[in-house]
C-alpha positions as CSV (number, residue, x, y, z in Angstrom):
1,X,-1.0,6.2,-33.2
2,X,-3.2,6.4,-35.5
3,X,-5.9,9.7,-35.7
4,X,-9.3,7.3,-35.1
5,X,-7.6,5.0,-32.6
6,X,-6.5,8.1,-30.5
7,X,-10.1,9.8,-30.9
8,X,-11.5,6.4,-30.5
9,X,-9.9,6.6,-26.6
10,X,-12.3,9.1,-25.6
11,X,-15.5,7.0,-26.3
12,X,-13.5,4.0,-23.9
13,X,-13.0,6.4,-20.8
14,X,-16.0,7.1,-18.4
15,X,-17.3,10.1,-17.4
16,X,-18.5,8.3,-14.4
17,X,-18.9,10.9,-11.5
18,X,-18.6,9.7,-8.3
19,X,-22.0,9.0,-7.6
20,X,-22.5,12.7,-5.9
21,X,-20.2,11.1,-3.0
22,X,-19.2,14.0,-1.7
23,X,-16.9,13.6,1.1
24,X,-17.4,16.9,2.2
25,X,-21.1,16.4,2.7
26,X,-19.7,13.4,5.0
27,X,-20.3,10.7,2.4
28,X,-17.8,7.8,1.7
29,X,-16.8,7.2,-2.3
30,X,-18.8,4.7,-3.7
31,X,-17.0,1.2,-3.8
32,X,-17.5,-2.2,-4.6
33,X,-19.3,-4.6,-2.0
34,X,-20.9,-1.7,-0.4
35,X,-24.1,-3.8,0.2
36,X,-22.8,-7.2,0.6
37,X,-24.3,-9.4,3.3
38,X,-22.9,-11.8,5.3
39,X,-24.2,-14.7,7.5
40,X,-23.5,-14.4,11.5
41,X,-22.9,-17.7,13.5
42,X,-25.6,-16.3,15.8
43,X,-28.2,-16.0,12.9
44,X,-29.3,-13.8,10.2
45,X,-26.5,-11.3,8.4
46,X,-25.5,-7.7,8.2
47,X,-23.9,-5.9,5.4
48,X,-20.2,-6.5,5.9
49,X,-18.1,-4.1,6.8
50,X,-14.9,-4.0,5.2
51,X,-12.6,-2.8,7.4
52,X,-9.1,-4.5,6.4
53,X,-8.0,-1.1,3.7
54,X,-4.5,-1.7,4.9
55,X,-4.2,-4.8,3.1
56,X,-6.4,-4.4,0.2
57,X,-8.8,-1.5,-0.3
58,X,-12.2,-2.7,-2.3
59,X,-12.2,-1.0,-5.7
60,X,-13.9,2.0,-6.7
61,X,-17.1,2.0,-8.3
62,X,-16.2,4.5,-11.1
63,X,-12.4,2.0,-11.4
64,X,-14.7,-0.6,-12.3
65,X,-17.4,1.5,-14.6
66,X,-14.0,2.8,-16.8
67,X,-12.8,-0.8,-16.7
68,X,-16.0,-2.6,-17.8
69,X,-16.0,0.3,-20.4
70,X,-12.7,-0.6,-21.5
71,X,-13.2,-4.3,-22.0
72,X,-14.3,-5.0,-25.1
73,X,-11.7,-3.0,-26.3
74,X,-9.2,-4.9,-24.9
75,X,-6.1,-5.5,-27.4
76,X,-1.9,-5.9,-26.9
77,X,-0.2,-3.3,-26.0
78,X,2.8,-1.9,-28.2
79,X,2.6,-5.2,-30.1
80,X,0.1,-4.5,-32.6
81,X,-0.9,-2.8,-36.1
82,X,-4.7,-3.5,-35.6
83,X,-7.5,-0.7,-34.1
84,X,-7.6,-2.3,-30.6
85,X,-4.0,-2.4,-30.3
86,X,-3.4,1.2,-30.9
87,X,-5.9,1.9,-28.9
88,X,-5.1,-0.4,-25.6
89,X,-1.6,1.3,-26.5
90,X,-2.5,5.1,-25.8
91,X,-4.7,3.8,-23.2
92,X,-1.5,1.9,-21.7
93,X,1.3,5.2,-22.3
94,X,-1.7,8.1,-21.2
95,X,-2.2,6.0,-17.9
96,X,1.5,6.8,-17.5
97,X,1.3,10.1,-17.4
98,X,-2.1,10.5,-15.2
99,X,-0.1,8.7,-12.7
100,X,2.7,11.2,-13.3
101,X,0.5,14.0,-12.6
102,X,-1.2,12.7,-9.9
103,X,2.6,12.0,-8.2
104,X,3.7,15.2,-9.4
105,X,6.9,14.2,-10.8
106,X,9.2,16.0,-12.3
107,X,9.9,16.1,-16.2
108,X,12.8,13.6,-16.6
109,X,11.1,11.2,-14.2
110,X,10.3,7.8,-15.5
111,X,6.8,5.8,-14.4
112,X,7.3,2.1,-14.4
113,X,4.6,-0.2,-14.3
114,X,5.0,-3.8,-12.2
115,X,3.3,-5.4,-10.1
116,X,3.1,-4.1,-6.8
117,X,4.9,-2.2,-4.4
118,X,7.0,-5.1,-3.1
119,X,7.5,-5.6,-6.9
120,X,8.8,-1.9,-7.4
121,X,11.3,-1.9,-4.5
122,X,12.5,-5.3,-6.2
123,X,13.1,-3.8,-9.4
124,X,14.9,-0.5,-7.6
125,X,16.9,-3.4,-5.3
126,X,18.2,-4.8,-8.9
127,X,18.7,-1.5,-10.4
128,X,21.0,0.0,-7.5
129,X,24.8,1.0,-8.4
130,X,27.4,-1.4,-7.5
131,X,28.6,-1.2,-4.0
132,X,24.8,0.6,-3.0
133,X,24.7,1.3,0.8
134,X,21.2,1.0,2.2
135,X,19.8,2.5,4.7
136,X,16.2,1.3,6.3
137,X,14.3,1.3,9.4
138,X,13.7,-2.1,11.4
139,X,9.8,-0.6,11.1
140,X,9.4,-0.8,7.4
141,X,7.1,-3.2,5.9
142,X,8.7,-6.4,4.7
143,X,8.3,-5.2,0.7
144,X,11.1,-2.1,1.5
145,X,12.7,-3.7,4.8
146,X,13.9,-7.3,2.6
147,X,14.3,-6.3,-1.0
148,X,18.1,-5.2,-0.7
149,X,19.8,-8.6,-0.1
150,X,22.8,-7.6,-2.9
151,X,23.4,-4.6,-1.0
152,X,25.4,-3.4,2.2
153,X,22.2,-2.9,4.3
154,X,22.3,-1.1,7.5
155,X,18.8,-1.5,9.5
156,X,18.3,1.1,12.3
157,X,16.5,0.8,15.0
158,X,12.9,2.0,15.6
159,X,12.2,5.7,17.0
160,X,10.3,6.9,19.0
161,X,9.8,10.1,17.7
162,X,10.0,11.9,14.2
163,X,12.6,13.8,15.2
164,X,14.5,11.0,16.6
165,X,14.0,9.5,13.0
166,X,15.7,12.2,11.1
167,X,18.8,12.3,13.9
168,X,19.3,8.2,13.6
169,X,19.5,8.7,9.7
170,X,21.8,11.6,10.2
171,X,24.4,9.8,12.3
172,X,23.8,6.6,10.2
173,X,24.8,8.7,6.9
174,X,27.9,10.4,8.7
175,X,29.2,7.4,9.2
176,X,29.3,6.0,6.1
177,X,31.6,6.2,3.0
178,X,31.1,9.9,1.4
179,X,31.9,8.7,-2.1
180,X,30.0,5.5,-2.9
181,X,26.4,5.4,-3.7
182,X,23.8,5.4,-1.0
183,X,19.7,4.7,-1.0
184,X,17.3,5.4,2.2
185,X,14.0,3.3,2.2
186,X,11.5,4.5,4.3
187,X,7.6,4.5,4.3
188,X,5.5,7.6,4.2
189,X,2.5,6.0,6.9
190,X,3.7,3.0,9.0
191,X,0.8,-0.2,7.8
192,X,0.9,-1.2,11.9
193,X,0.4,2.5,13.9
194,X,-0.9,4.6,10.6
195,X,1.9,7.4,12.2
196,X,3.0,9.4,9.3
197,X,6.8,9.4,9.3
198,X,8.7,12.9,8.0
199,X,9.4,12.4,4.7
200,X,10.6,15.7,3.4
201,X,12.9,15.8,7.0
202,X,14.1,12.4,6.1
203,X,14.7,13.1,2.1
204,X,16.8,16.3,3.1
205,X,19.2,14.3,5.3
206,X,19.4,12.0,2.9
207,X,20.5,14.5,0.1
208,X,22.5,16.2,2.4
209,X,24.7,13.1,2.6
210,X,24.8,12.9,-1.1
211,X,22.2,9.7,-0.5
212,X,18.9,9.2,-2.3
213,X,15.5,8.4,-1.1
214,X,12.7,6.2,-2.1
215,X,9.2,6.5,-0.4
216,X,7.1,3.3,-0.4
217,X,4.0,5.3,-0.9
218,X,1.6,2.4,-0.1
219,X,-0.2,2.9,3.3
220,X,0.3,6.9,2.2
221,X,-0.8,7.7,-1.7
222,X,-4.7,6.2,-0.8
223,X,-4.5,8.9,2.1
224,X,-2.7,11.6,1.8
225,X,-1.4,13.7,-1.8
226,X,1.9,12.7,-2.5
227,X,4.1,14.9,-4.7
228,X,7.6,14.0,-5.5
229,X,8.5,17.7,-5.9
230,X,7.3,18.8,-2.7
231,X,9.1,15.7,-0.5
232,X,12.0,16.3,-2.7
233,X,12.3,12.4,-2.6
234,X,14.1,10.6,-5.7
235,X,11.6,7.7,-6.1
236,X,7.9,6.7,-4.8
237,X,6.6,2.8,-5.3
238,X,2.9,2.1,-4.6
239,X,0.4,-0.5,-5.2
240,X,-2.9,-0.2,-7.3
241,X,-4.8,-3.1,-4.9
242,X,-4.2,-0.3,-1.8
243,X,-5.4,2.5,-4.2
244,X,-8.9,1.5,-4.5
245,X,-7.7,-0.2,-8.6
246,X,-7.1,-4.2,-7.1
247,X,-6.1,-5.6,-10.5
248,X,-2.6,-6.6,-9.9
249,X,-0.8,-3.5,-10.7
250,X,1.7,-1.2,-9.2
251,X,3.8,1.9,-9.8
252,X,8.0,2.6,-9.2
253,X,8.2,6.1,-10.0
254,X,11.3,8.7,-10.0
255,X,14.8,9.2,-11.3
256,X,15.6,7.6,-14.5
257,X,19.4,7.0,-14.2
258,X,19.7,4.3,-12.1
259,X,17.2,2.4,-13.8
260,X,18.6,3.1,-17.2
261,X,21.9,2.0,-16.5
262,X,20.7,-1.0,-15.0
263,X,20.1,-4.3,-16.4
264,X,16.3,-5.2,-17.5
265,X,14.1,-6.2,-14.3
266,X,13.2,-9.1,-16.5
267,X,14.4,-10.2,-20.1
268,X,12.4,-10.5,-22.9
269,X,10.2,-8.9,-25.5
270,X,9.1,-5.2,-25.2
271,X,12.4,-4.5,-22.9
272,X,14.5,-4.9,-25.7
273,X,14.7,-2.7,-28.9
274,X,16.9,-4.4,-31.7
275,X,17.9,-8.5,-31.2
276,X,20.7,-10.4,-33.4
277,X,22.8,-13.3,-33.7
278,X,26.5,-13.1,-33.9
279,X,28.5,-14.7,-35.9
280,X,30.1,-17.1,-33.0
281,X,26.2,-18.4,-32.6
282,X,25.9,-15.6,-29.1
283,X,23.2,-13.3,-29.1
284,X,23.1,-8.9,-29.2
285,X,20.8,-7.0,-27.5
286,X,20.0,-3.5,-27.5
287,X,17.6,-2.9,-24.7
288,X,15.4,-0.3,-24.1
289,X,16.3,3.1,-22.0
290,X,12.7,4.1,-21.2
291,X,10.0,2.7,-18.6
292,X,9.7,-0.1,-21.5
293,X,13.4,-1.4,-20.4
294,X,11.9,-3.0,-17.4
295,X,8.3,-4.1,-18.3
296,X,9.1,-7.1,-20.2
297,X,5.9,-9.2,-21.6
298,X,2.7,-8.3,-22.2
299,X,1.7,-5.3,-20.0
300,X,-1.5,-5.8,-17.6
301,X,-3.0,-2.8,-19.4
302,X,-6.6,-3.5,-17.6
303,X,-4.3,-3.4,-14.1
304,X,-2.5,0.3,-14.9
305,X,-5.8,1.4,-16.6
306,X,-7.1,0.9,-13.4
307,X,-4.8,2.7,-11.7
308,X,-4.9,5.7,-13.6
309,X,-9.2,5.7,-13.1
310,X,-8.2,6.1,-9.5
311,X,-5.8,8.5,-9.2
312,X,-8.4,10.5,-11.4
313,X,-11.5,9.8,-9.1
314,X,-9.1,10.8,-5.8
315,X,-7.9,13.7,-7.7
316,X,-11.7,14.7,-8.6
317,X,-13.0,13.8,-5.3
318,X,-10.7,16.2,-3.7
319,X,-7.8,15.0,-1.1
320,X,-9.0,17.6,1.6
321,X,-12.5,16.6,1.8
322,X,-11.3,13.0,1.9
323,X,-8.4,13.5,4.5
324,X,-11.1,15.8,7.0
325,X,-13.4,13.0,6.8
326,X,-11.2,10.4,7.2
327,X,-9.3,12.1,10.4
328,X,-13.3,11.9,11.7
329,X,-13.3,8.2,12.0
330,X,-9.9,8.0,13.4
331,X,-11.5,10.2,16.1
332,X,-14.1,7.9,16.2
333,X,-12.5,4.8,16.5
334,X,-9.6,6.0,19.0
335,X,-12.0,7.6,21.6
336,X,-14.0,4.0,21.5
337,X,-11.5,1.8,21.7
338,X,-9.9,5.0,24.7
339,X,-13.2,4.0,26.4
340,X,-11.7,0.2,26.9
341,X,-9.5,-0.1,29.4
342,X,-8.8,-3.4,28.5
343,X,-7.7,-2.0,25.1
344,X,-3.8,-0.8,24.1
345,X,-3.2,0.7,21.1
346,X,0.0,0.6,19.2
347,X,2.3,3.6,18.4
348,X,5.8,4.6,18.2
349,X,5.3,8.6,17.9
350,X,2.8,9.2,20.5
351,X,-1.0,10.1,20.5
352,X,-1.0,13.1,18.9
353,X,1.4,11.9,16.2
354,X,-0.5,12.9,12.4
355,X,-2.0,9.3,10.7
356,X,-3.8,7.6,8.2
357,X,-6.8,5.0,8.9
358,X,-4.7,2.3,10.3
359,X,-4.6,1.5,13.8
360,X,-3.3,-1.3,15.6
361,X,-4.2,-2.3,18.7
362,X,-4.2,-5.6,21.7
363,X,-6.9,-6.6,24.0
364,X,-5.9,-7.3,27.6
365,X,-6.7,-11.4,28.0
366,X,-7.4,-12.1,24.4
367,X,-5.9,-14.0,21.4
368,X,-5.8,-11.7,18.9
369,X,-7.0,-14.4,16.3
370,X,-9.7,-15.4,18.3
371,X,-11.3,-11.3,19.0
372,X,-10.9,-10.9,15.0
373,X,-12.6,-14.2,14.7
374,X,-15.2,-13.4,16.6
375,X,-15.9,-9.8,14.9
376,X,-16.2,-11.5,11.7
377,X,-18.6,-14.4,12.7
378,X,-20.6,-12.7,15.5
379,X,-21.0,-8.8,14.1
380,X,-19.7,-9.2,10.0
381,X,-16.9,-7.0,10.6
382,X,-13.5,-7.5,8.6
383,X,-10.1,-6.9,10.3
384,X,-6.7,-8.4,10.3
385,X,-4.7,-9.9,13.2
386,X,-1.0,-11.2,13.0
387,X,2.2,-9.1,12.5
388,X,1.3,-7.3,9.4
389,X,4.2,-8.6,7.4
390,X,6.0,-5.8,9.7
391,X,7.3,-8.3,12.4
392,X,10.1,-6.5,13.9
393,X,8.2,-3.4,14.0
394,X,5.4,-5.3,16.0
395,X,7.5,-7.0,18.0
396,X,9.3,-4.2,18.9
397,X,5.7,-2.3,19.8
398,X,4.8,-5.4,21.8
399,X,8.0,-6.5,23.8
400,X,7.8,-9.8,22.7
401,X,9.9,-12.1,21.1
402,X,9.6,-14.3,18.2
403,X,6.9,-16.8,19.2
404,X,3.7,-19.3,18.4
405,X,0.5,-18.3,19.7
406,X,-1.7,-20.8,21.6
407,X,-4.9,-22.2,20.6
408,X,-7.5,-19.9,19.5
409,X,-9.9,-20.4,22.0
410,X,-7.8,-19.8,24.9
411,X,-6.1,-16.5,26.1
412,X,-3.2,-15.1,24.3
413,X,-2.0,-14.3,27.4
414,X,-3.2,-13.3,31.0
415,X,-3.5,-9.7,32.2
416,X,-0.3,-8.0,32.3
417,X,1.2,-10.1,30.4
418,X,3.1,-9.8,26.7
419,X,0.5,-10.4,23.7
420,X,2.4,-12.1,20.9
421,X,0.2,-10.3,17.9
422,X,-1.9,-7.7,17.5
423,X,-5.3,-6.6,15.6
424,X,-5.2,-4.0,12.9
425,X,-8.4,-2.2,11.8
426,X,-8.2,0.2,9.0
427,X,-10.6,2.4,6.4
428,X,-10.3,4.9,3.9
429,X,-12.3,6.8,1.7
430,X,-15.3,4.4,1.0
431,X,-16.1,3.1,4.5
432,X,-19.2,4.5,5.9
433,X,-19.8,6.2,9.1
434,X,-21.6,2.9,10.2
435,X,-18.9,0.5,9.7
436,X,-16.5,2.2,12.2
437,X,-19.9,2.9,14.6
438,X,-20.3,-0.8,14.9
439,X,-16.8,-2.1,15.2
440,X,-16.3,0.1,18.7
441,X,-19.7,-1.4,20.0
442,X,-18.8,-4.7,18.9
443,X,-15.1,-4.2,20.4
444,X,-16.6,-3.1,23.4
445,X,-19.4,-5.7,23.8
446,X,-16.3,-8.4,23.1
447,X,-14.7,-7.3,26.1
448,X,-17.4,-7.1,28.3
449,X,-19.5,-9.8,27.4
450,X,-17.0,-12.0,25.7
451,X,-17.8,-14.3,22.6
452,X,-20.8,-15.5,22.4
453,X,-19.7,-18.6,20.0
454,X,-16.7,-21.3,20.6
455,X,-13.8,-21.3,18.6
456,X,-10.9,-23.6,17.2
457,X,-8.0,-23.5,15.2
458,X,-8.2,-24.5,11.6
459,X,-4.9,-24.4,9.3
460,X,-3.3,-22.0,11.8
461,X,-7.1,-19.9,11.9
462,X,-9.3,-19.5,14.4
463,X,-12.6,-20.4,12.9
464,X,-16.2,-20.6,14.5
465,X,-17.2,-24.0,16.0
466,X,-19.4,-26.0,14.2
């Protein structure tokens, strides 16, 4: 790198602060589509409230200000001689160690960049040890429940309580053979009941059976701080779109010796260091042992760039002011929807179980599509409804089996009986006070009232009559 490429750097990064958000004075970071309007079905609009973090948080304002001052700098990565390739370069390899920091890893860890968090557990599933047991919970998300389909998998069943997590694991791992290798997958905040799951418990059972551990970090690093060190867990995968950077971009971070032994992820240039024919017409590699081995192709340098800006504004904003005022609209929202009888909320730990904003609930008499329908159209309020590609978990929470729901318009099912799916609502750091205000008046009124449009499925949607 060259002295007025690397120098060059400083003039591309912000110094965006974050618009004097202060959580600790109570205010939300500033985001994108803060002040977007939407039209009602009943007439007029309201600014939208964004309440669907769980699946894709909106991006920072100061992501987007460090991007935009990126941009016409733009250039490849690794690839390149000129000024901007140098400089999307250190802009590429200093992203990879913010994120370091910001994970706390420890010295000989690697930082791989892909694609998302179902991406990273992918690459991990292709990098395990041959003859890998895995161990997961039925409650993981698809992205870490699915991934290990060249493995031995053995799913456990659901607890009901954190320590009842820890003592499944422990008799699972007993069980097994002492002297192959052995991975646990397990999430650090569930993305159906929020519920924080013991990480560090789980990560010293794990070792303890000479297993490893990888945390899908997804639902958690938005949240909470998560340091490798501290949960003494071997790898963490997160994605950037769930951290506040949605540009296609995610992290597997951790131990490098599993991944360096491995086969490239994917095969081609950048993964591989020295190519030549042989003489029978054949080809030799030499591949790669760092991060590079498994980011073959041109690297989505705006996409970990992006990243990096946020794990710098979280950093900056402080994780305590933003998990205080966070844990405030969780009160918020679970003594208003508490206020409904009408209303059950999903959880495997309990009430008083620690969690993130994500909370998952049914309505007594309603098809979920149709209640999230009508928040949208009737009060501009953005949810999700389904099974939160977290099916058995859901299932398991509802006592229900595998089924189709029913037409939008008509009840999911009547009172006492099993809903089929469920609603999820969920906010982080940028969602106002107001947002959270109006989604238990409009859950309320909902209930009591009941919608004040007609519905029909569209496409497998419940969508507002025309």
């Amino acid at each position: 790198m060259s002295a007025h490429a690397s120098a060059a750097t400083a003039s591309v990064t912000t110094d965006t602060a974050v618009e004097s958000a202060d959580p600790a004075c109570g205010a939300p970071l500033p985001v994108l589509g803060r002040d977007v309007t939407v039209p009602l079905v009943t007439g007029g609009e309201v600014t939208y409230a964004a309440l669907d973090y769980a699946a894709s948080a909106p991006a920072l304002q100061r992501v987007w200000d460090d991007v935009a001052a990126y941009a016409p700098y733009y250039g490849s990565v690794h690839r390149g001689a000129g000024y901007l390739s140098q400089l999307s370069t250190d802009l590429f390899e200093n992203s990879r160690v913010t994120v370091a920091e910001f994970l706390d890893c420890r010295d000989d860890d690697q930082v791989v960049f892909t694609r998302s968090t179902t991406d990273s557990l992918n690459l991990l599933a292709a990098a395990l040890p041959a003859d890998c047991q895995v161990f997961v919970f039925e409650t993981e998300h698809h992205a870490s429940l699915l991934p290990w389909r060249d493995a031995r998998v053995t799913y456990l069943n659901a607890p009901r309580t954190p320590g009842e997590a820890v003592a499944t694991l422990e008799r699972a791992l007993a069980d097994r053979d002492p002297y192959g290798p052995a991975l646990v997958c397990v999430t650090g905040a569930s993305n159906v009941t929020g519920e924080l799951w013991p990480v560090r418990e789980l990560a010293a059972a794990a070792h303890a059976h000479g297993a490893r551990i990888v945390l899908d970090a997804a639902q958690l690093a938005p949240h909470h701080p998560v340091s490798v060190q501290e949960l003494d867990v071997d790898w963490v995968a997160f994605s950037g779109h769930k951290l506040y950077a949605p540009f296609g971009s995610g992290v597997l971070a951790g131990r490098s010796d599993w991944l360096r032994a491995a086969e490239p992820y994917l095969a081609g240039g950048g993964a591989s260091r020295k190519v030549a024919r042989r003489a029978d017409g054949g080809v030799d590699v030499e591949w790669h042992d760092s991060a590079a081995r498994h980011e073959a192709g041109s690297p989505n340098v705006i996409g970990v760039y992006s990243i990096a800006s946020a794990c710098k504004a979280l950093t900056e904003a402080g994780f305590d002011s933003i998990v205080e005022r966070e844990q405030s609209l969780i009160r918020t929202v679970r003594a208003g929807l508490a206020e409904v009888p009408e209303v059950r909320v999903l959880s495997l730990f309990g009430d008083d179980a620690p969690r993130v904003g994500v909370i998952s609930f049914v309505v007594e008499g309603w098809n979920s599509s149709h209640f999230a329908a009508a928040l949208s159209a009737e009060y501009g309020i953005g949810v999700r409804d389904g099974l939160f590609c977290a099916h058995p978990l859901v299932r398991t929470l509802l006592g229900s089996d595998p089924q189709t729901q029913g037409e939008c318009g008509a009840p999911e099912a009547a009172p006492g009986e099993k809903s089929l799916n469920a609603i999820r609502v969920s906010f982080g750091a940028g969602t106002p006070d107001e947002h959270v205000e109006r989604f238990v008046a409009a859950v309320k009124e909902l209930v009591r009232d009941g919608a004040a449009w007609k519905y029909r499925t569209e496409g497998g949607r419940c969508v507002p009559a025309s």
